[in-house]
Backbone bond lengths (Angstrom), bond angles and torsions (degrees), N, CA, C in turn:
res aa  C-N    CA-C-N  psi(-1)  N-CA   C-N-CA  omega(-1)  CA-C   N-CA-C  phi
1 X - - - 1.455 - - 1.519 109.76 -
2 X 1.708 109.26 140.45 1.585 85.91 172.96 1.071 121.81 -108.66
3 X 1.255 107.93 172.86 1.654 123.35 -163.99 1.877 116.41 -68.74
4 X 1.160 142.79 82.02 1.461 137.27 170.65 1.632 106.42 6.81
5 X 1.274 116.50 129.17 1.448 112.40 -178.53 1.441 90.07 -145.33
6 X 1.595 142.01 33.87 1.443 122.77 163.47 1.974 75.69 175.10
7 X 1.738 87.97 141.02 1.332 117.74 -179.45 2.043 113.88 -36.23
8 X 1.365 123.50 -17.07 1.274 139.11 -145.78 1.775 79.00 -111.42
9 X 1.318 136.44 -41.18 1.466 128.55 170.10 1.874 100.50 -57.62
10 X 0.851 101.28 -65.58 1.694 99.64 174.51 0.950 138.85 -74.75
11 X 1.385 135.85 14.92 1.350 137.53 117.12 1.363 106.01 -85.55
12 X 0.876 148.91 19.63 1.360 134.43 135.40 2.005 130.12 -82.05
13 X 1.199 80.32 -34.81 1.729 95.59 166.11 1.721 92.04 -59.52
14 X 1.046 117.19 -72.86 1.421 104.84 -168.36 1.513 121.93 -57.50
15 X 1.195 115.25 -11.84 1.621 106.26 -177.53 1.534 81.43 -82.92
16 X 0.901 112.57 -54.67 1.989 91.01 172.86 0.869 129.78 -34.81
17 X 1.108 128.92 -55.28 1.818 127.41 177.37 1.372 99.77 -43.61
18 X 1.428 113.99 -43.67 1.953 115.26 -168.47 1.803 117.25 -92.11
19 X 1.578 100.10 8.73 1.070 81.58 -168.31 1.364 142.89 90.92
20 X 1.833 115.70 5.61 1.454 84.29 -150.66 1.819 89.42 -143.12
21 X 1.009 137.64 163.52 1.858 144.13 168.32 1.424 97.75 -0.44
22 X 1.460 115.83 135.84 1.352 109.82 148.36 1.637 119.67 -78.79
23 X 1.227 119.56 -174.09 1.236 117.77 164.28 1.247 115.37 -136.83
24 X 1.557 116.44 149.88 1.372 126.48 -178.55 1.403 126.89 -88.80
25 X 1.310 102.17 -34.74 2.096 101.89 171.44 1.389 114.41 -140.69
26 X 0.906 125.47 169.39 1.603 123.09 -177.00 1.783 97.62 -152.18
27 X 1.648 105.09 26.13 1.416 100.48 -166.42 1.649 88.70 -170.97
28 X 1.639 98.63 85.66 1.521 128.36 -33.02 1.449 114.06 -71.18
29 X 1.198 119.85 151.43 1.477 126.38 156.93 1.392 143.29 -57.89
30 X 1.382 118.64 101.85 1.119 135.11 -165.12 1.804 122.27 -73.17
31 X 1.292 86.33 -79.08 1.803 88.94 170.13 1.566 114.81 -55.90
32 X 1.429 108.03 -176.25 1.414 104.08 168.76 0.998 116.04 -120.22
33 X 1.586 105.84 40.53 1.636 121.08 165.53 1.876 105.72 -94.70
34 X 1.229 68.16 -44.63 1.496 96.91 -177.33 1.954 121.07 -65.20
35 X 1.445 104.48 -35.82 1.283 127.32 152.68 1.775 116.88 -49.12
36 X 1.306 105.80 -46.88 1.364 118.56 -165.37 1.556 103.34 -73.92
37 X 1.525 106.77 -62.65 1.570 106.10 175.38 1.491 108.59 -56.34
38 X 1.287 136.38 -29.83 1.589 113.60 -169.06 1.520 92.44 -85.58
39 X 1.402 149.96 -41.94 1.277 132.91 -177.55 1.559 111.58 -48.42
40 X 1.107 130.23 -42.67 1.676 145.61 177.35 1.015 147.55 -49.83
41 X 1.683 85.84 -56.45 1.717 113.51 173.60 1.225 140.78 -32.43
42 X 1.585 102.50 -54.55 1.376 111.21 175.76 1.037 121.71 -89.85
43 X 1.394 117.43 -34.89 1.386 115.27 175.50 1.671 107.20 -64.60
44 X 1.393 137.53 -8.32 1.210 142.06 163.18 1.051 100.22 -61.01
45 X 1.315 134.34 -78.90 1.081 154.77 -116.09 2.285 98.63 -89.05
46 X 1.506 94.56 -50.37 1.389 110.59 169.57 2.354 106.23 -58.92
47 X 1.143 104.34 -42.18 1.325 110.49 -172.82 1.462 106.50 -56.32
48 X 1.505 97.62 -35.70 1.881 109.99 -153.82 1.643 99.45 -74.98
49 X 1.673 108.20 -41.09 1.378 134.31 -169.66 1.542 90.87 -59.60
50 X 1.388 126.63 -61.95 1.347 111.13 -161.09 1.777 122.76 -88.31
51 X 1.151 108.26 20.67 1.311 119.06 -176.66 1.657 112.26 -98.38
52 X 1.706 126.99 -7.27 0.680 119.60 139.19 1.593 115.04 -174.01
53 X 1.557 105.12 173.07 1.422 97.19 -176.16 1.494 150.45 -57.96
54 X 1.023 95.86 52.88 1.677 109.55 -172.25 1.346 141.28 -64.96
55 X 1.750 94.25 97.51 1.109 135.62 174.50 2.428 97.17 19.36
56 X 1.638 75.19 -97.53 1.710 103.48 174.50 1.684 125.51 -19.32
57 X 1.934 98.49 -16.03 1.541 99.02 -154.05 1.221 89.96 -135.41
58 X 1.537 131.65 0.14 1.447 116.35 164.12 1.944 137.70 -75.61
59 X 0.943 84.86 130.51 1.764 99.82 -173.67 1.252 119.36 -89.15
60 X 0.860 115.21 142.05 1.850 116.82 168.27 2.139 99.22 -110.02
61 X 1.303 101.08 157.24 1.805 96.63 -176.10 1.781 78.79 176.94
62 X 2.194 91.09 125.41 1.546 108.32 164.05 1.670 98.96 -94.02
63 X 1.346 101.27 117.24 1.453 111.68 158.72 1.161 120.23 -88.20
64 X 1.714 97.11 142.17 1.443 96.35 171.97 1.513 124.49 -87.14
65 X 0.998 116.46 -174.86 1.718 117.22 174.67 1.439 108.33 -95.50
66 X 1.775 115.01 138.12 1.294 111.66 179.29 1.425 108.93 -84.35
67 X 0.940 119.52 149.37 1.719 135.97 -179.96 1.546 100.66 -51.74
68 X 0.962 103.36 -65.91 1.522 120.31 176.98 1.822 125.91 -65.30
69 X 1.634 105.67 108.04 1.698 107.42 -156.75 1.587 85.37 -101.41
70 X 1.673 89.02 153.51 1.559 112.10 -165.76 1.577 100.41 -61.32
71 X 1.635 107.73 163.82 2.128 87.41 175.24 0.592 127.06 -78.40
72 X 1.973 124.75 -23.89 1.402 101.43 170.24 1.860 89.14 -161.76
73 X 1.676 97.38 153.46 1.290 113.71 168.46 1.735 109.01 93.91
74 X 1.628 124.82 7.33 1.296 123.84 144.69 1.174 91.97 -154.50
75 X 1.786 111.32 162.94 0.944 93.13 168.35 1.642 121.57 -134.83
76 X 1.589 105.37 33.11 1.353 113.31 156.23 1.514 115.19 -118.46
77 X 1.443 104.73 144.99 1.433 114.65 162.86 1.348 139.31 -101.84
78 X 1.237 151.41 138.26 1.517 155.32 -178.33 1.244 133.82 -122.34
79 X 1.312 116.65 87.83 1.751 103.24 -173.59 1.344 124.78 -78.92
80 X 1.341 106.74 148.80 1.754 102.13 -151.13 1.809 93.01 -96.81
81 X 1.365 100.98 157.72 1.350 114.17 -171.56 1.932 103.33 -50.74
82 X 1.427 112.97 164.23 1.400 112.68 -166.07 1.266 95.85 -84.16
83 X 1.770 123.42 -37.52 1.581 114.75 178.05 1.480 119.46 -70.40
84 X 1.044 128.40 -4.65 1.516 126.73 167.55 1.429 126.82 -41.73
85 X 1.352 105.62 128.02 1.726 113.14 -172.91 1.607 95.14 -116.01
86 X 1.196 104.66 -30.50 2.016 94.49 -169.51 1.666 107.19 -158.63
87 X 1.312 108.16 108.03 1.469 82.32 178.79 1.255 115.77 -88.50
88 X 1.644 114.57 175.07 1.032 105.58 -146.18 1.971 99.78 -145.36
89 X 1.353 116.95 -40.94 1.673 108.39 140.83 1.669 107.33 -179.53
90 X 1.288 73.48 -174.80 1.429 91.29 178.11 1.623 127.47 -78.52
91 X 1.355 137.61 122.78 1.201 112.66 161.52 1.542 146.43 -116.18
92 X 1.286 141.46 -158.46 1.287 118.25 153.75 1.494 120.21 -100.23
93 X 1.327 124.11 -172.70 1.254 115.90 179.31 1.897 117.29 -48.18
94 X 1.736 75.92 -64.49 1.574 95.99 170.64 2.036 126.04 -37.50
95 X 1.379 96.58 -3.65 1.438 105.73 -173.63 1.571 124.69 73.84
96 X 1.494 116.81 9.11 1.353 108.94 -178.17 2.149 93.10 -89.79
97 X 1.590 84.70 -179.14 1.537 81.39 176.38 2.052 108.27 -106.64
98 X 1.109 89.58 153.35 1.548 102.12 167.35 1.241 106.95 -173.40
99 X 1.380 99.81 -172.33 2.415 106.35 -151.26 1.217 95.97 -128.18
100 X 1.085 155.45 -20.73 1.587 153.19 164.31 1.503 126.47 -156.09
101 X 1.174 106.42 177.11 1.362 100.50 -167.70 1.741 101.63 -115.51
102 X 0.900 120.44 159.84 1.873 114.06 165.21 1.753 106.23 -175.33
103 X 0.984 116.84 -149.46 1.216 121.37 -149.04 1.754 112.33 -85.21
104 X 1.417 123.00 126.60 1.263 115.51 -179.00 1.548 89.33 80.37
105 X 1.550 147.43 17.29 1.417 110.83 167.01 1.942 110.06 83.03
106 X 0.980 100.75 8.86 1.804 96.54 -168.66 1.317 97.13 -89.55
107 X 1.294 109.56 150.24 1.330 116.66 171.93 1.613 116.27 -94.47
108 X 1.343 104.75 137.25 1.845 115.45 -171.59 1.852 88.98 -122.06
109 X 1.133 119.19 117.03 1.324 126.45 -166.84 1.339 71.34 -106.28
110 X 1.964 87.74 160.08 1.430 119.25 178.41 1.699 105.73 56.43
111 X 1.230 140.70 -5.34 1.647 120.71 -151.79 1.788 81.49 -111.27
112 X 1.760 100.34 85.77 1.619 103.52 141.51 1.493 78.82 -176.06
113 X 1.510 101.58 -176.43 1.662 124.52 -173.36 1.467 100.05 -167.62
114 X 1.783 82.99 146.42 1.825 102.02 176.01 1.471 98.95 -138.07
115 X 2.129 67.32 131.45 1.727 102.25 -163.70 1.061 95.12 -137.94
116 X 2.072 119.48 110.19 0.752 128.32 156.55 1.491 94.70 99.18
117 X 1.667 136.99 -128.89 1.159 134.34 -176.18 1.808 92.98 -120.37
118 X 1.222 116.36 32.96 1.464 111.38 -174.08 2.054 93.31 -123.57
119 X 1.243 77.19 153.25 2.071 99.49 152.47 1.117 124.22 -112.87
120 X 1.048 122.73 115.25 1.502 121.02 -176.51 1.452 104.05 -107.99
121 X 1.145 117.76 130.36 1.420 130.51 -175.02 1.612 125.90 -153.55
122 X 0.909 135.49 -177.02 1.956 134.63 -174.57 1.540 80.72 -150.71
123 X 2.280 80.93 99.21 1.513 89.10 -176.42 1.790 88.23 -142.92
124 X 1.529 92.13 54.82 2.034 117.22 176.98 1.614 103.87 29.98
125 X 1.519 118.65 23.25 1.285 120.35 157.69 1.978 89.80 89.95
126 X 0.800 102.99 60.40 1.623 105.03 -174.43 1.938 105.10 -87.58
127 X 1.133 136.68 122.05 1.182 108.18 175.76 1.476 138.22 -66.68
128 X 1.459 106.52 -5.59 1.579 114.32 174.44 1.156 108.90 -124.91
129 X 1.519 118.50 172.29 1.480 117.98 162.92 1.579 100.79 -157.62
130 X 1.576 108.19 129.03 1.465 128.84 -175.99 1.787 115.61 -91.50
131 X 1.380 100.67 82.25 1.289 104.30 157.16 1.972 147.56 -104.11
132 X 1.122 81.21 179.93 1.492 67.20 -173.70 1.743 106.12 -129.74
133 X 1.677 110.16 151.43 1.634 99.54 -158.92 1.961 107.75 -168.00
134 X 1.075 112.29 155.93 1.359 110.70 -170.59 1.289 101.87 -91.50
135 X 1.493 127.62 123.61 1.119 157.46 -177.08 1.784 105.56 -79.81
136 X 1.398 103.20 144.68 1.424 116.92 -178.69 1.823 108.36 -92.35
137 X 1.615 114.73 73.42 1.509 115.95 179.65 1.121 101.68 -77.39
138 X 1.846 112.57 133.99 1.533 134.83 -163.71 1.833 64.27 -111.74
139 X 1.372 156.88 -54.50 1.528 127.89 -122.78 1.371 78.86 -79.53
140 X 1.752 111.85 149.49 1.463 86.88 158.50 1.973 110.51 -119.05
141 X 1.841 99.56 37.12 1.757 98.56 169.06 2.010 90.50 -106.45
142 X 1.054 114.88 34.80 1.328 126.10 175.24 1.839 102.80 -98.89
143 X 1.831 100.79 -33.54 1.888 92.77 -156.09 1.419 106.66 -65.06
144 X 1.241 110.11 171.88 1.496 116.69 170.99 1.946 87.12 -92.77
145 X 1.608 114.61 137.83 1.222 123.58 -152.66 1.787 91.93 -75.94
146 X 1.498 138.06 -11.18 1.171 136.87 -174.90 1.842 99.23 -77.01
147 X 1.589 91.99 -60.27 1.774 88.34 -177.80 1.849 119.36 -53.32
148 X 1.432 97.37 -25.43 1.508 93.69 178.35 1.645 127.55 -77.42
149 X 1.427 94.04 -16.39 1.870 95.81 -179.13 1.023 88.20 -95.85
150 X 1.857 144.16 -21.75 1.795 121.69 142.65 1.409 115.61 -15.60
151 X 1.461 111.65 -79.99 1.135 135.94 -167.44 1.151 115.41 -65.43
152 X 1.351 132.01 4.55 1.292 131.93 173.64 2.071 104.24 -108.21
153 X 1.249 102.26 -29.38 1.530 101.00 -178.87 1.317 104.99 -90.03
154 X 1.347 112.76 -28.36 1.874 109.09 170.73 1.450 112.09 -59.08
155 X 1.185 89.67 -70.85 2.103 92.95 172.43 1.516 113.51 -43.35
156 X 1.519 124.91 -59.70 1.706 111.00 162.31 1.112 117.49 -36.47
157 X 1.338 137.71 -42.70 1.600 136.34 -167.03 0.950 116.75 -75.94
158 X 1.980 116.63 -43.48 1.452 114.56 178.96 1.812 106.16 -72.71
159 X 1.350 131.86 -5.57 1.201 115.16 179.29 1.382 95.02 -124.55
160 X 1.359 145.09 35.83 1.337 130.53 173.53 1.060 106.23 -95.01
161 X 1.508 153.16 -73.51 1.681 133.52 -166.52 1.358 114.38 -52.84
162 X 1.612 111.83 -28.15 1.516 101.32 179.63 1.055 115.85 -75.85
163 X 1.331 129.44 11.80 1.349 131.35 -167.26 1.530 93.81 -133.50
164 X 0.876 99.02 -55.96 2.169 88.83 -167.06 1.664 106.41 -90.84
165 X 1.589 117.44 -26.45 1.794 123.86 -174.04 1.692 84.25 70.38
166 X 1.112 142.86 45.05 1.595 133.08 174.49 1.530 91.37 -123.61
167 X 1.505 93.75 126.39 1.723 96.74 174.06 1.105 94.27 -103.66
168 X 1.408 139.30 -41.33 1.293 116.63 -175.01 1.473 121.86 -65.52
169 X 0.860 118.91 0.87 1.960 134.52 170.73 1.617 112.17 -84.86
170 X 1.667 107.77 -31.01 1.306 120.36 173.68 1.742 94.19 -65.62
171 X 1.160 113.73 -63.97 1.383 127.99 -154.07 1.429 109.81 -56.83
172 X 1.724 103.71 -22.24 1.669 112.90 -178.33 1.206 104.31 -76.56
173 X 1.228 109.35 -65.43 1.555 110.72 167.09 1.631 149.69 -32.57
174 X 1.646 85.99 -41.82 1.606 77.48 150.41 1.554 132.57 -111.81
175 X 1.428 92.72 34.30 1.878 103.23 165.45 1.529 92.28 -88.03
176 X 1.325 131.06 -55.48 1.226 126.61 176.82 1.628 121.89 -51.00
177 X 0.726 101.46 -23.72 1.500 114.70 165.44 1.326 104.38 -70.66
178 X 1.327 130.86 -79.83 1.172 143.66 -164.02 1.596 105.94 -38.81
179 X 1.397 110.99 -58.55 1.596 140.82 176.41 1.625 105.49 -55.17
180 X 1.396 123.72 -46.66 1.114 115.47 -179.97 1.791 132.24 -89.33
181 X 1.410 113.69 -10.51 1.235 137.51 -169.51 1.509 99.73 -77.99
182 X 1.582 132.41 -65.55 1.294 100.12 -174.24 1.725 136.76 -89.56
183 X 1.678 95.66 20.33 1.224 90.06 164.08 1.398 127.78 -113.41
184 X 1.211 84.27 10.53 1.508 106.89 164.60 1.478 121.29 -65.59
185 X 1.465 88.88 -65.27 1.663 106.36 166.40 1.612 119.58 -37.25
186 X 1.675 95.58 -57.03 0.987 91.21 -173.49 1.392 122.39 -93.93
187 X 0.927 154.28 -44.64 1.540 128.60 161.39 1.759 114.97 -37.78
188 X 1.356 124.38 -24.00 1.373 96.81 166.66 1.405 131.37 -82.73
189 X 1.253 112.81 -13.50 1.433 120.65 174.72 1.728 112.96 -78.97
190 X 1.459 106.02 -13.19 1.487 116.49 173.38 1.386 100.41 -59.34
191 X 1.513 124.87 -60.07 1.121 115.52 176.57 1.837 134.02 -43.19
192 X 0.953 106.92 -20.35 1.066 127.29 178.90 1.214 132.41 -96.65
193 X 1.599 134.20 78.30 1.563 143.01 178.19 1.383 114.73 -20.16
194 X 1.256 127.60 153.21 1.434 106.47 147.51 1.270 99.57 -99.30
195 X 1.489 107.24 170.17 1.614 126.65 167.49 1.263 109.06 -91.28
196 X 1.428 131.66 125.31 1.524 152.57 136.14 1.190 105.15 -23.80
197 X 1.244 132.05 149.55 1.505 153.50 -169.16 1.227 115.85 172.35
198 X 1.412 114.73 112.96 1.779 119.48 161.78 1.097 122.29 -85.76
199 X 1.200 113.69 151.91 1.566 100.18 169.82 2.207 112.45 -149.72
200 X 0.987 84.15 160.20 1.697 84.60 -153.46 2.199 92.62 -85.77
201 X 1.511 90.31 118.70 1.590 104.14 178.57 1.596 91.16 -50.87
202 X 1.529 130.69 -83.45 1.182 136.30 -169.77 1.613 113.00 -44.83
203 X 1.170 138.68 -14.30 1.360 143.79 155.69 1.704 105.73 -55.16
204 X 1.407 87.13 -90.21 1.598 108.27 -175.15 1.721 99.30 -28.22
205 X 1.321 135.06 -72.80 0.987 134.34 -163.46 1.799 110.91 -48.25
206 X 1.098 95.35 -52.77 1.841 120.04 -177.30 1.975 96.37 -42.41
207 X 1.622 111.78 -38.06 1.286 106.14 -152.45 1.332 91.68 -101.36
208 X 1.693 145.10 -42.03 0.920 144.22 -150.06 1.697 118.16 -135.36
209 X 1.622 104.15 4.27 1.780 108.26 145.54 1.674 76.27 90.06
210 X 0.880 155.99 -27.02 1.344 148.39 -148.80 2.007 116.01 -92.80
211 X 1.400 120.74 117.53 1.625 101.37 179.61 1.791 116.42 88.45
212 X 1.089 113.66 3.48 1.324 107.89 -158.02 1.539 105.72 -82.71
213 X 1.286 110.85 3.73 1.852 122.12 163.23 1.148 98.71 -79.35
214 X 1.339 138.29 -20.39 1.440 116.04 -158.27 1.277 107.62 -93.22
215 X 1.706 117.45 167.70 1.208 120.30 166.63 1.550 127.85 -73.33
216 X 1.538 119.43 111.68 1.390 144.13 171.71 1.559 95.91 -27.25
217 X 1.638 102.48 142.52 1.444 129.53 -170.62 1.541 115.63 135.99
218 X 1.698 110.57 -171.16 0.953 109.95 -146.66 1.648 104.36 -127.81
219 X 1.252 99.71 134.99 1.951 89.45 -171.67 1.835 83.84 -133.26
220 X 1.419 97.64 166.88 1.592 123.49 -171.55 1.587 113.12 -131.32
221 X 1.757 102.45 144.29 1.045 103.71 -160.35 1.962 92.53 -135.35
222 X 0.909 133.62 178.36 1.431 144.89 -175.70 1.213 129.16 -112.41
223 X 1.339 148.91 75.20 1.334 138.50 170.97 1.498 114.18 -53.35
224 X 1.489 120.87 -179.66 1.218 138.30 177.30 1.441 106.54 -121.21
């Protein structure tokens, strides 16, 4: 069998799942089968992308700093690449992950936010910032073949009652969904180590008021 090599194989896989016409172009779309899958598609395809970290679709991108600082409460800005579906973090040069920058090199986890297509963060006016983030892949002999039979039962689902009026076909569909999602997840995140990280109890407390009864030392936490 061959392998889907352009978006028009995968909406066709899915009119399979439902049963129903294939279609021949979506560029432009003629029928109103064909109508249906191009309204869908991407926004499927974008939905499927951000539901989890997938392996196949992660990006690395040095941003620059925008000229222009937020009005108030950081005071650097970062616009995130245009293919971005999810970001996903921050890093250092060195490639490990961490969330801001401040004094002495310490790490302040969690202290930035994304608002809008920006990062806002207190990153001492740094001119770049190295993150890492799930990319919007149009190839689709790029997918990892788990995320794509995602993307083939999502796209059936978002066009199945309008197409067949069968709820119980809806209802099949997203058992297959249901059934297929966490092993999806999970064998792709298998691929993926976590990173080791210590972090100093007596720090953390010192910076964020939190624990400061407890006994000083060092506990570990996991990146992706």
């Amino acid at each position: 069998m061959a392998l889907p090599i352009a978006p028009i194989d995968i909406m066709n896989m899915a009119a399979d799942q439902i049963g129903e016409a294939l279609a021949s172009s979506i560029n432009p779309p003629v029928t109103e089968i064909e109508k249906r899958h191009a309204r869908h598609y991407e926004a499927t395809v974008r939905e499927v992308l951000r539901i989890g970290l997938w392996n196949f679709a992660i990006k690395r991108a040095i941003l620059s700093r925008n000229g222009t600082a937020p009005l108030f409460g950081f005071p650097d800005q970062y616009q995130l690449p245009n293919d971005c579906v999810r970001f996903i973090t921050i890093q250092s040069s060195n490639g490990t992950p961490y969330y801001s920058f401040g004094a002495g090199g310490l790490d302040y986890e969690g202290i930035y936010q994304i608002e809008g297509r920006n990062i806002l963060i207190n990153a001492s006016g740094s001119a770049s910032l190295n993150i890492k983030y799930i990319s919007f892949i149009e190839d689709v002999t790029q997918w990892d073949p788990l995320f794509l039979k995602l993307v083939v039962l999502y796209h059936a689902l978002a066009i199945c009652y309008q197409t067949t009026k069968k709820q119980q076909l809806v209802q099949m569909i997203n058992g297959l969904i249901e059934k297929s999602l966490p092993d999806a997840l999970s064998i792709d995140g298998q691929e993926r180590p976590p990173i080791r990280r210590s972090r100093s109890r007596a720090i953390q407390s010192r910076f964020y008021g939190r624990g400061s009864r407890s006994v000083p030392g060092m506990y570990t936490i996991f990146d992706v």
